[in-house]
Structure formats: structure tokens, C-alpha cells
DSSP file (Angstrom, degrees, kcal/mol; ACC not computed):
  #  RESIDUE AA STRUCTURE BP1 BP2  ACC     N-H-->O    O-->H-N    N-H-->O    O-->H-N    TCO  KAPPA ALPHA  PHI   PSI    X-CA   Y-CA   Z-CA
    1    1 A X              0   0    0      0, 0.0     2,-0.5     0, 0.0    62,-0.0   0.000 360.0 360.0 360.0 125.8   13.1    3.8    6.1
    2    2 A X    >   -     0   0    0     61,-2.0     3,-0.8     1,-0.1     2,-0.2  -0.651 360.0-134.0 -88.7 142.7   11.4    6.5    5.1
    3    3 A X  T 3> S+     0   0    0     -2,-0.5     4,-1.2     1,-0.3    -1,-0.1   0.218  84.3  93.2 -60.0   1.0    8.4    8.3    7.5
    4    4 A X  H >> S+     0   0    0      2,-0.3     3,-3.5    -2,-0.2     4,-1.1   0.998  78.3  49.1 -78.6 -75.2    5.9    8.6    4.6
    5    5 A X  H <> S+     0   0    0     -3,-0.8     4,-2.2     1,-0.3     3,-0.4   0.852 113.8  53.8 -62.0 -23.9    4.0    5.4    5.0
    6    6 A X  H 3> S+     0   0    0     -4,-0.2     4,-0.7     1,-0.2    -1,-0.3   0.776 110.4  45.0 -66.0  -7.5    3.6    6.5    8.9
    7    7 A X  H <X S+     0   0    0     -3,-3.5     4,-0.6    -4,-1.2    -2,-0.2   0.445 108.1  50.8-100.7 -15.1    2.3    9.7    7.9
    8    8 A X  H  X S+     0   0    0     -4,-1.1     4,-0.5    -3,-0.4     5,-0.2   0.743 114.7  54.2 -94.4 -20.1   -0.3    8.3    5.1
    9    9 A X  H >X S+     0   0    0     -4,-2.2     4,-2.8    -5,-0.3     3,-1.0   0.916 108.6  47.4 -55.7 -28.7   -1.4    5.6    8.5
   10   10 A X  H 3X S+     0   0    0     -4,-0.7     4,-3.5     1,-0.3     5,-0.3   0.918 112.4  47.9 -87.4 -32.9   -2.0    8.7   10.7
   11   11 A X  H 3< S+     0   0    0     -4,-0.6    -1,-0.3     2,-0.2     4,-0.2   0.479 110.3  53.0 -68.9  -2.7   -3.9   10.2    8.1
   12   12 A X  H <X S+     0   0    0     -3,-1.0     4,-1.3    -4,-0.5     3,-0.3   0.854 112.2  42.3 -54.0 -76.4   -5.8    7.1    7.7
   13   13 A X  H >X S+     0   0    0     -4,-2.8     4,-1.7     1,-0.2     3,-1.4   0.888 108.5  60.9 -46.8 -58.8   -6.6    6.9   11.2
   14   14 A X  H 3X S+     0   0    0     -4,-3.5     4,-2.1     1,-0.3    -1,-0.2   0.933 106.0  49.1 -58.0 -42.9   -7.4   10.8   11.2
   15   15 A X  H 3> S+     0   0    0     -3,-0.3     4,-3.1    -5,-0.3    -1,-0.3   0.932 107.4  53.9 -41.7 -49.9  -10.1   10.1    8.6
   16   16 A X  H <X S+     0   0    0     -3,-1.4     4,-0.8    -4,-1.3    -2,-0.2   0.816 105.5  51.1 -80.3 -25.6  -11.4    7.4   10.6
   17   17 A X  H  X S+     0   0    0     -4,-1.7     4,-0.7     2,-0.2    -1,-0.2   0.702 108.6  56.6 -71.7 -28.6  -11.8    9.8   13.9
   18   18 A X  H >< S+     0   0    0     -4,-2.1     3,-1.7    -5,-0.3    -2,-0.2   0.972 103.3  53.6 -59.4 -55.1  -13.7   12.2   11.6
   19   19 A X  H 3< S+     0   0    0     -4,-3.1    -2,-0.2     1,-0.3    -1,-0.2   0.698 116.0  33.1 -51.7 -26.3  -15.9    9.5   10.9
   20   20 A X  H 3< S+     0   0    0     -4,-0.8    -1,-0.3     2,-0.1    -2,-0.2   0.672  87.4 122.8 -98.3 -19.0  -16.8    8.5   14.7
   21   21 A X    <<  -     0   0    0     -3,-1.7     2,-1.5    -4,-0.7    -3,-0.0  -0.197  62.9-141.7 -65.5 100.2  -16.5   12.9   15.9
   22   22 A X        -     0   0    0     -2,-0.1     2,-0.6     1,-0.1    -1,-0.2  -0.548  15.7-147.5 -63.0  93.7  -20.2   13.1   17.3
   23   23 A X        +     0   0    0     -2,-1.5     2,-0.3     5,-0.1     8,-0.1  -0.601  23.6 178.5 -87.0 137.5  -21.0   16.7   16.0
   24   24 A X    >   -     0   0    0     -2,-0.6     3,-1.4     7,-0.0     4,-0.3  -0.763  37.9  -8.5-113.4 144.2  -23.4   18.7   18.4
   25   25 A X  G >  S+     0   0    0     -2,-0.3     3,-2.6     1,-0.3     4,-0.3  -0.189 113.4  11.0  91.6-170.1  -24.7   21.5   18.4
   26   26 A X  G >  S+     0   0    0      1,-0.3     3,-0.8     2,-0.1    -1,-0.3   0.901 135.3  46.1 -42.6 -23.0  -24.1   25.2   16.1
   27   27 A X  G X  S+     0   0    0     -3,-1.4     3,-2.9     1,-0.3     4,-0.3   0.541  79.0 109.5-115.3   8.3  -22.1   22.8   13.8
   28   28 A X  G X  S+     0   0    0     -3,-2.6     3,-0.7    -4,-0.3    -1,-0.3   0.766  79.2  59.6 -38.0 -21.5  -24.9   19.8   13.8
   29   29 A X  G <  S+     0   0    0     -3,-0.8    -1,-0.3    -4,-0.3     3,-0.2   0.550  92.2  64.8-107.8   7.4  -25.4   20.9   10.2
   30   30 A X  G <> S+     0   0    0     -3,-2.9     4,-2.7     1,-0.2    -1,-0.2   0.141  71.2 101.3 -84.6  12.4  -21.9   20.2    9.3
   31   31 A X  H <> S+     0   0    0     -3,-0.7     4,-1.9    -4,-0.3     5,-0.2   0.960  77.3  54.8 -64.5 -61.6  -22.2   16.6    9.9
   32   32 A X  H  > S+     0   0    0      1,-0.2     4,-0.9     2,-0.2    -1,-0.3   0.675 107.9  43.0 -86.3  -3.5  -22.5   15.9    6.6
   33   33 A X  H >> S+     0   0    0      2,-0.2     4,-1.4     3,-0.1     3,-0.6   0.902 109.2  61.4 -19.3 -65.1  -19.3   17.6    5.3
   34   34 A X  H >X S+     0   0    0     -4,-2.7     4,-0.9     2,-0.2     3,-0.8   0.854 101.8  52.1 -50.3 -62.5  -17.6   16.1    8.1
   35   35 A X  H 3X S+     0   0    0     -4,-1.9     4,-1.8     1,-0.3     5,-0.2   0.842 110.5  53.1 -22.6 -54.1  -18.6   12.4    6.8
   36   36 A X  H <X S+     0   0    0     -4,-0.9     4,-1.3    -3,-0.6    -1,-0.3   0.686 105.2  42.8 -86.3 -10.1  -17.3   13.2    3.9
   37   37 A X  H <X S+     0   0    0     -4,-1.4     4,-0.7    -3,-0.8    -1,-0.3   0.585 112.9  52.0 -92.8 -19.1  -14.2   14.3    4.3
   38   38 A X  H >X S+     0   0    0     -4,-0.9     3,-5.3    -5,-0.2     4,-1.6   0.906 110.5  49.5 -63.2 -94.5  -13.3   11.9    6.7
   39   39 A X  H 3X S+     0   0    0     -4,-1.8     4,-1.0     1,-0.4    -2,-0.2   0.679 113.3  51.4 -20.7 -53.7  -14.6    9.1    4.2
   40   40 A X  H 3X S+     0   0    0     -4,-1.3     4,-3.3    -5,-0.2    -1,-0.4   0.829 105.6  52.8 -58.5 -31.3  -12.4   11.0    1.5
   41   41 A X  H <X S+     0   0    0     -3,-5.3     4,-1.0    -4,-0.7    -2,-0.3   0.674 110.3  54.5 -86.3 -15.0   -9.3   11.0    3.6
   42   42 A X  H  X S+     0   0    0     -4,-1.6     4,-1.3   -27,-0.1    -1,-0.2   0.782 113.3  31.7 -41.2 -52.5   -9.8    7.5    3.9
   43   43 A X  H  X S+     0   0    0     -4,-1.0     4,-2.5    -5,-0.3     5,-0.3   0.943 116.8  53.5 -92.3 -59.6  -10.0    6.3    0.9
   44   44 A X  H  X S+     0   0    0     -4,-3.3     4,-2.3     1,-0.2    -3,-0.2   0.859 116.7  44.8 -58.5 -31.9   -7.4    8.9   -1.0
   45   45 A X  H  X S+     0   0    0     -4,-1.0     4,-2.3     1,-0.2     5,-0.5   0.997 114.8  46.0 -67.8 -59.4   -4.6    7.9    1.9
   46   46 A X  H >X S+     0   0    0     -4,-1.3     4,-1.4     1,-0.3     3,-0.8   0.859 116.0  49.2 -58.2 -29.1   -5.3    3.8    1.7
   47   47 A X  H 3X S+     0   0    0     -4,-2.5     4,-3.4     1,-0.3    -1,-0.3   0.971 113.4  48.4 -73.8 -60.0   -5.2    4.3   -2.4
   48   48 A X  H 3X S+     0   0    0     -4,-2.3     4,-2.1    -5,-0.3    -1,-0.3   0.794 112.0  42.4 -54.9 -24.3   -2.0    6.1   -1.9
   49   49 A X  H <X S+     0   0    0     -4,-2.3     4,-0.6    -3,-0.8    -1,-0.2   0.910 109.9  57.8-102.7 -26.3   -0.3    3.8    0.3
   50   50 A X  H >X S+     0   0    0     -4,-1.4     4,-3.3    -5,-0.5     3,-0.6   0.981 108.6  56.5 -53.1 -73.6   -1.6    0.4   -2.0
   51   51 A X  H 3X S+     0   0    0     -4,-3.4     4,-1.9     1,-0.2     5,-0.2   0.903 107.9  40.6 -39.9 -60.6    0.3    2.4   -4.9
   52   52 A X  H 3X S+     0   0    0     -4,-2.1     4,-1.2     2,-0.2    -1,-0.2   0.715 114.3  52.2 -85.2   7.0    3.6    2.6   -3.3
   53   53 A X  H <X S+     0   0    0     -4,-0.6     4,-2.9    -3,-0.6     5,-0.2   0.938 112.4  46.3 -73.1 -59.9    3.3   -0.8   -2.0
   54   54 A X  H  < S+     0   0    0     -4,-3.3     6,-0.3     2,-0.2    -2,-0.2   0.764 113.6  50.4 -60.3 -20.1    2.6   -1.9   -5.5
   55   55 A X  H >X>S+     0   0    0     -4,-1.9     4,-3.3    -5,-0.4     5,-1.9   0.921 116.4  42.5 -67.7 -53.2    5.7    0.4   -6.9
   56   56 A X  H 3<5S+     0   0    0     -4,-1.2    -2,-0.2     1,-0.3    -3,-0.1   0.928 113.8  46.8 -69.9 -35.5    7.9   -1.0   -4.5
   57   57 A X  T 3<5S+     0   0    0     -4,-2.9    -1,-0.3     1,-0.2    -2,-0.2   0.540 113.9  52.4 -60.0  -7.6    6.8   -4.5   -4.9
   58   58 A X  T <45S-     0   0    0     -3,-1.2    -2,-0.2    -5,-0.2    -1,-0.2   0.881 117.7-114.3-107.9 -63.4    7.0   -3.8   -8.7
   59   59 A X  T  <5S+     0   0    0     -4,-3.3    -3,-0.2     2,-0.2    -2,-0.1   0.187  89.0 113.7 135.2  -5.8   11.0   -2.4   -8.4
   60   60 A X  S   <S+     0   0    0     -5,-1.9     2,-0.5    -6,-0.3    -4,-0.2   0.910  71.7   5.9 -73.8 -41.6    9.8    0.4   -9.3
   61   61 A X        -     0   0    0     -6,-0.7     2,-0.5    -8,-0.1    -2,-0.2  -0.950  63.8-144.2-124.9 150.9   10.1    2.7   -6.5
   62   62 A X              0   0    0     -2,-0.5   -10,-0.0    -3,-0.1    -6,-0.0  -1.000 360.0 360.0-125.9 122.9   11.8    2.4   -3.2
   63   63 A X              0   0    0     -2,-0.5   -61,-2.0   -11,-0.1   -59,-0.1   0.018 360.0 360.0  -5.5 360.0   11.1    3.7    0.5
């Protein structure tokens, strides 16, 4: 098996850690950047890992 689809989960998950990261402080005014990049790393990883699920389910691509 190849490590790929653990490596688009942890980058799921890292997205999702952004999302909860209570920023304080000098960088309080990066909060919203921070949102959003989390929220982006969200979305582009689950999209990505839904594609090669659908490739492989398809015949198309293999793991």
C-alpha cells in the first residue's frame, strides 16, 4: 500500500488543528489567515483523497 492516503489524513487533520490553534497575542491579527488556511487545507486534502478513491474505484488508478 502506498503512504499517500496517510499523508493526505495527516494533512487533513493538520488543517483541522489550525482551525481550533487559539491565536493570542502579536499574531491576534493573523487569526484570519490562519482560518483560512486551515479551512483550505481541509478542503484541497479531502477533495484530493475523494479523487483517488474515485480513480481507484473507477480502475483507473491504483495505490
Amino acid at each position: 500500500m502506498n503512504s499517500y492516503p496517510l499523508l493526505f489524513l495527516a494533512c487533513i487533520l493538520a488543517g483541522f488543528s489550525l482551525l481550533r490553534v487559539p491565536v493570542t497575542g502579536f499574531l491576534a491579527p493573523l487569526s484570519p489567515l490562519v482560518t483560512v488556511i486551515g479551512v483550505l487545507t481541509v478542503l484541497l486534502f479531502a477533495f484530493v483523497l475523494i479523487y483517488h478513491g474515485l480513480m481507484f474505484l473507477a480502475g483507473k488508478k491504483k495505490f
